[in-house]
C-alpha positions in Angstrom: 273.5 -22.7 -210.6 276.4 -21.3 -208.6 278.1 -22.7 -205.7 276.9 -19.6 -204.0 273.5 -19.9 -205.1 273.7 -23.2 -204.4 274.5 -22.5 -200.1 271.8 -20.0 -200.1 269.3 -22.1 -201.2 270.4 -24.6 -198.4 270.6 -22.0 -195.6 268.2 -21.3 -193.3 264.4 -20.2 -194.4 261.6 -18.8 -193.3 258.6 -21.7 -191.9 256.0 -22.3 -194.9 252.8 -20.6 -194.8 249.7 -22.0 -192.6 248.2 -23.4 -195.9 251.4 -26.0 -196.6 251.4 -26.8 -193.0 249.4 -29.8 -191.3 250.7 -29.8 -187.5 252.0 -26.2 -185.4 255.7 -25.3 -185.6 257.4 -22.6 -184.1 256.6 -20.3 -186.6 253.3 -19.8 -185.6 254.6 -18.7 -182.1 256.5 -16.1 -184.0 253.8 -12.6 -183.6 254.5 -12.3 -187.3 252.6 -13.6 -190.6 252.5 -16.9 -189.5 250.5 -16.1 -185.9 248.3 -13.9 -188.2 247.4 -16.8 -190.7 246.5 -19.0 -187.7 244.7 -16.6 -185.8 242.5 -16.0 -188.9 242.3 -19.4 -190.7 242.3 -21.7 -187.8 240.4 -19.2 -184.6 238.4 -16.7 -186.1 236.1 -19.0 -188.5 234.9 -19.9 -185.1 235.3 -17.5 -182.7 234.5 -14.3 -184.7 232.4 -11.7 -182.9 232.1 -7.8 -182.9 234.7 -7.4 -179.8 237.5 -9.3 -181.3 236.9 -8.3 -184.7 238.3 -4.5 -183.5 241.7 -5.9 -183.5 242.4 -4.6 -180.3 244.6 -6.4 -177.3 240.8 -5.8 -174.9 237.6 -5.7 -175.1 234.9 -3.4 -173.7 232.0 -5.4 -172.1 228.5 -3.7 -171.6 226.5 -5.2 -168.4 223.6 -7.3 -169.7 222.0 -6.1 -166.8 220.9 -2.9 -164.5 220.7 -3.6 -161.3 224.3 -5.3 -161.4 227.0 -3.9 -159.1 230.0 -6.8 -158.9 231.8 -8.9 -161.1 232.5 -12.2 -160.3 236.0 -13.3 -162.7 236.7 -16.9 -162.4 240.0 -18.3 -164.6 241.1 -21.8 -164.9 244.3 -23.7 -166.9 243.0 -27.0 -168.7 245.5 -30.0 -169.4 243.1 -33.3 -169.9 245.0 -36.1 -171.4 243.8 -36.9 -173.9 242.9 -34.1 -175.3 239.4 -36.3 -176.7 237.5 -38.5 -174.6 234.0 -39.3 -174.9 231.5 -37.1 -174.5 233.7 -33.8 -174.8 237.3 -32.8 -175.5 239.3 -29.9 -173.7 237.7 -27.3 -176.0 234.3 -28.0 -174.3 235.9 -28.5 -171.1 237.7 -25.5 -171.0 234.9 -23.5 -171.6 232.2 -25.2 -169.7 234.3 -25.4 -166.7 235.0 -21.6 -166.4 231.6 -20.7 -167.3 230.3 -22.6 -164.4 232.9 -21.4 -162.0 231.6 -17.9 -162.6 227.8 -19.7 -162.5 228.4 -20.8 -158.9 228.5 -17.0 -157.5 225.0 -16.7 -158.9 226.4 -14.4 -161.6 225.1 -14.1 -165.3 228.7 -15.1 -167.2 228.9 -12.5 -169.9 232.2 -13.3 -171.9 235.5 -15.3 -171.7 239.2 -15.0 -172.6 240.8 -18.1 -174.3 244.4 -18.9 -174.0 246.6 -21.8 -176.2 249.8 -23.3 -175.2 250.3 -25.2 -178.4 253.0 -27.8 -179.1 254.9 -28.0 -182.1 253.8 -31.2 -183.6 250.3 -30.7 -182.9 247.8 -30.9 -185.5 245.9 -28.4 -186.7 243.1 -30.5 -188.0 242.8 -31.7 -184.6 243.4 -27.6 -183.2 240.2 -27.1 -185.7 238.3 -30.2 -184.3 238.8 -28.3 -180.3 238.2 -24.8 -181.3 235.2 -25.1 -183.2 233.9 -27.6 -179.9 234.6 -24.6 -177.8 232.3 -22.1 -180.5 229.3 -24.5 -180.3 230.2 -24.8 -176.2 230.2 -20.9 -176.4 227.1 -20.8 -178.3 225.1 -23.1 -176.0 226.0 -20.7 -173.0 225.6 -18.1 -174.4 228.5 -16.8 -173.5 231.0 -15.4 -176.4 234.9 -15.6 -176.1 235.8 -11.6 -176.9 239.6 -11.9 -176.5 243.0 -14.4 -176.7 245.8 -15.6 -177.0 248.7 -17.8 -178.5 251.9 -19.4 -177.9 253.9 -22.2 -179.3 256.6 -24.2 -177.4 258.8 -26.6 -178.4 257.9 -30.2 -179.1 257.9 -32.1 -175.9 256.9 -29.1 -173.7 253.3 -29.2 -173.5 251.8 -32.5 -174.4 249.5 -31.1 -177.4 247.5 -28.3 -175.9 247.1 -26.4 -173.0 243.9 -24.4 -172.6 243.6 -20.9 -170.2 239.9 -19.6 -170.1 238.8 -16.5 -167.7 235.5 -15.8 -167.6 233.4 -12.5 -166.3 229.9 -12.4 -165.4 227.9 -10.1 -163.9 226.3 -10.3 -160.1 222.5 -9.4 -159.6 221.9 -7.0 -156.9 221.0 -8.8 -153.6 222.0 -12.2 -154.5 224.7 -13.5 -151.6 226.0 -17.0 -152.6 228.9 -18.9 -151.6 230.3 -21.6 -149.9 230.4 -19.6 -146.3 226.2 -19.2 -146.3 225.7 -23.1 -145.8 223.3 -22.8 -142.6 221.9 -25.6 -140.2 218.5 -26.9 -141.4 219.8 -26.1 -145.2 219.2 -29.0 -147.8 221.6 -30.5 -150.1 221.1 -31.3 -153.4 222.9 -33.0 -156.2 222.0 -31.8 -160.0 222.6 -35.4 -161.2 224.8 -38.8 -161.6 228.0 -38.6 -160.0 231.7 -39.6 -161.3 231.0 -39.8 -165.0 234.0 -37.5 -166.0 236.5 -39.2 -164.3 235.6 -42.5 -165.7 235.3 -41.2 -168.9 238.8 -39.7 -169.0 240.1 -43.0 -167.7 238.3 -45.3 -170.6 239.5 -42.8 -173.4 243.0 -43.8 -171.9 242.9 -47.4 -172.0 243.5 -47.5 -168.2 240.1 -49.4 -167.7 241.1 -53.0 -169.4 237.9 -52.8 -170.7 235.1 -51.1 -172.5 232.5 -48.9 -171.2 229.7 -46.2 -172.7 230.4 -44.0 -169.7 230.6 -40.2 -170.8 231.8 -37.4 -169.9 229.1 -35.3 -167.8 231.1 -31.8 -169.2 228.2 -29.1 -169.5 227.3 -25.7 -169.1 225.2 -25.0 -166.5 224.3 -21.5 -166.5 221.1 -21.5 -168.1 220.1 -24.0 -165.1 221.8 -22.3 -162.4 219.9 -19.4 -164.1 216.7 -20.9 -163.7 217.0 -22.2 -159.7 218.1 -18.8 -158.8 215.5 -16.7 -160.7 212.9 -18.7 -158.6 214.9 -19.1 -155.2 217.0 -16.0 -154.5 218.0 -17.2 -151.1 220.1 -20.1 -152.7 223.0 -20.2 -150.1 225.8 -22.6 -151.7 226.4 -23.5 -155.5 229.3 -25.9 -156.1 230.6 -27.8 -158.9 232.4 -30.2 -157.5 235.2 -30.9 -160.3 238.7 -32.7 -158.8 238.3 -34.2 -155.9 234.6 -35.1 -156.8 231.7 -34.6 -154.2 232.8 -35.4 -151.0 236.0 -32.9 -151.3 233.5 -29.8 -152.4 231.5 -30.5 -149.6 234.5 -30.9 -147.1 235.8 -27.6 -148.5 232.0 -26.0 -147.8 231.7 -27.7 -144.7 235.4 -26.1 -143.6 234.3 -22.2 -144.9 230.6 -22.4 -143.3 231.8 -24.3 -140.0 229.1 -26.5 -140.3 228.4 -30.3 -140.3 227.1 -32.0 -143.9 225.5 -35.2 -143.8 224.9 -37.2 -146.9 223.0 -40.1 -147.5 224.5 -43.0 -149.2 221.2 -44.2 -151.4 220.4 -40.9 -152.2 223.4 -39.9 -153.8 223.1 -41.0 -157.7 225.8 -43.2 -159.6 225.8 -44.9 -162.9 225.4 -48.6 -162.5 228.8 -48.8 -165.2 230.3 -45.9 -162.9 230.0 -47.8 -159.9 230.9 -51.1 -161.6 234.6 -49.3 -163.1 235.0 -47.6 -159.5 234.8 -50.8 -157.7 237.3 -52.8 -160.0 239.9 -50.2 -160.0 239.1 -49.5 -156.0 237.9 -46.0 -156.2 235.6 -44.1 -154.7 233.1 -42.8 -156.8 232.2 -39.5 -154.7 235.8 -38.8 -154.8 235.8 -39.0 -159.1 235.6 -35.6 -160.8 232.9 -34.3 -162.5 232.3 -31.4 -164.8 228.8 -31.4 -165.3 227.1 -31.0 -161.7 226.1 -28.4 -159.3 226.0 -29.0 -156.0 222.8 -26.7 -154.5 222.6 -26.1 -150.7 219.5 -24.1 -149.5 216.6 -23.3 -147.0 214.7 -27.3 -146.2 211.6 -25.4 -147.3 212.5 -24.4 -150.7 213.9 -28.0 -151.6 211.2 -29.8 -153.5 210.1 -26.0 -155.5 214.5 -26.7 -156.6 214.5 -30.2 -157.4 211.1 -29.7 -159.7 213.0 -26.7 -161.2 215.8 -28.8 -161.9 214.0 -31.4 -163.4 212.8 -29.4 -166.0 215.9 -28.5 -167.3 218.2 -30.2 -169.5 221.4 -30.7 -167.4 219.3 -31.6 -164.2 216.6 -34.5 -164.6 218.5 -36.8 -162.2 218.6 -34.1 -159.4 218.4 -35.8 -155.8 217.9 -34.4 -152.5 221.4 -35.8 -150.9 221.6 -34.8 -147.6 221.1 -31.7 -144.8 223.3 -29.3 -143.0 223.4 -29.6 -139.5 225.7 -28.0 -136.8 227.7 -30.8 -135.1 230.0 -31.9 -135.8 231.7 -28.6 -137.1 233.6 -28.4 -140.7 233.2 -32.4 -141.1 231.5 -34.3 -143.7 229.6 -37.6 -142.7 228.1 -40.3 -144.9 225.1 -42.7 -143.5 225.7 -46.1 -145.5 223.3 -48.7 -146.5 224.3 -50.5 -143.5 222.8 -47.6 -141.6 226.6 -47.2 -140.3 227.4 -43.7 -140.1 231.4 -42.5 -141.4 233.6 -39.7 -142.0 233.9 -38.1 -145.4 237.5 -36.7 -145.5 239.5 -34.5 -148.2 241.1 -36.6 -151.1 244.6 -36.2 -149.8 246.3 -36.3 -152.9 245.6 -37.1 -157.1 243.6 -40.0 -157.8 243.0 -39.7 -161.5 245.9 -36.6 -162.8 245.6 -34.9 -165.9 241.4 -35.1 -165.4 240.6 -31.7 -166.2 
């Protein structure tokens, strides 16, 4: 062989296909071959459906229903560390959570967006473990992801994966829910066991010093937001309460209704291993995230008719009754304790547990 021949064949080439790779470089960041090769070997197995099998950068929606006449979009960024922890990963997360942020508005979420900040170095087994947890996510909300994207960044920059989802959904005529409608003599209701995310999270880190079987609560909770509103139209507040757990949602529903919420301290459910982790560490568990509860506020009347709807369903058999709206004090949050002591329920001022969700 040449010396010349011999300095090409050192000089720079092109990345190997997909096939001869086992973790992302920056070639599949490129828009060329590579990008193609990922998006069909590594997202389309999973994701495939008639919208994104046109090829085009959109996709057309039809409304599911007649008598819709508003959207409601809802988009979130996703950055758990780490990306697995038990009882979900940030492919599940990622789509559960934006599917229930568009829930919340009553709407019926009919499709998502997906969109991946990988990290050279990551690996695409594991990229194939979180996508295809995100298609059976999908597939238990019915809900499909129709369009997406990719980008690479360089090793260091983005600590594995970073997930974008935007969901759309559409609004029935008539319904009016938000966090504004919370009225005195409303009920307050809790779709189940509080701070199970956050603890989850933390034992997956090694944080804990110990071992727990705390899971994550991450769920979609459409097809049960779904159910409460087809029987109770007049639902006035759906919440999930996420970071800053339940007593930050309710401060921030409180603040928009100018209202008073009072809670009950042995009504609100907790994990006996939940409570056990929060105390050790010094949290407070209804300031943990959560990713798997709704927070339902409606007329005093309609309460038990919610609670046995609930029930029935499979994210919801530990719904409680929690507390009641009131008037006075306005935009504050109060808990009565065990002690029969009555105190305030402030905002978390700052990040008790980062990178949760």
């Amino acid at each position: 062989m040449s010396e010349t021949a011999s300095v090409t064949m050192e000089g720079p080439v092109c990345p190997l296909p997909l096939h001869h790779h086992t973790q992302i470089v920056m070639g599949h960041g490129s828009g060329g071959r590579m990008t193609q090769e990922l998006i069909q070997e590594v997202f389309m197995p999973y994701f495939s459906n008639p919208a994104l099998l046109e090829g085009n950068d959109f996709a057309n929606l039809l409304a599911p229903i007649t008598d819709a006449r508003h959207i409601a979009v809802s988009t979130d960024s996703h950055i758990v560390f780490p990306l697995i922890f038990p009882g979900g990963d940030i492919g599940r997360l990622a789509v559960c959570g934006t599917v229930n942020d568009v829930a919340m508005s009553g709407a019926i979420p009919a499709a998502l967006t997906a969109g991946f900040i990988l990290e050279e170095g990551l690996s695409i087994d594991l990229l194939k473990q979180i996508v295809r947890s995100m298609a059976m996510a999908s597939e238990e909300a019915g809900v499909a992801i129709v369009a997406g994207d990719t980008k690479v960044v360089e090793r260091g920059k983005a600590d594995g994966l970073f997930i974008n989802t935007t969901g759309f959904g559409w609004v029935p005529d008539g319904l009016q829910i938000g966090g504004q409608f919370a009225k005195p003599g409303d009920a307050v209701l809790i779709s189940g066991t509080i701070g199970d995310h956050g603890i989850a999270v933390l034992t997956a880190r090694g944080d804990l010093g110990f071992e727990t079987e705390i899971v994550s609560d991450v769920a979609p909770l459409n097809l049960l937001i779904e159910a409460v509103v087809a029987e109770i139209p007049k639902v006035h507040v759906l919440r999930d309460p996420t970071r800053g757990g339940l007593a930050t949602t309710l401060n921030e529903i409180a603040t928009q209704s100018d209202v008073n919420i009072t809670i009950e301290e042995n009504s609100i459910p907790i994990r006996p291993a939940v409570a056990t982790a929060c105390e050790m560490l010094g949290f407070d568990p209804l300031y943990v995230a959560n990713e798997g509860k709704v927070i339902v506020i409606l007329p005093e009347d309609k309460a038990e008719l919610a609670l046995q709807i609930l029930h029935k369903q499979k994210y919801g058999e530990n719904a409680t009754l929690i507390g009641h709206v009131y008037e006075k004090p306005k935009s504050r949050v109060l808990l009565r304790t065990r002690l029969g002591t009555t105190r305030l329920l402030d905002v978390l001022a700052g990040e008790m547990l980062p990178r949760i969700c």
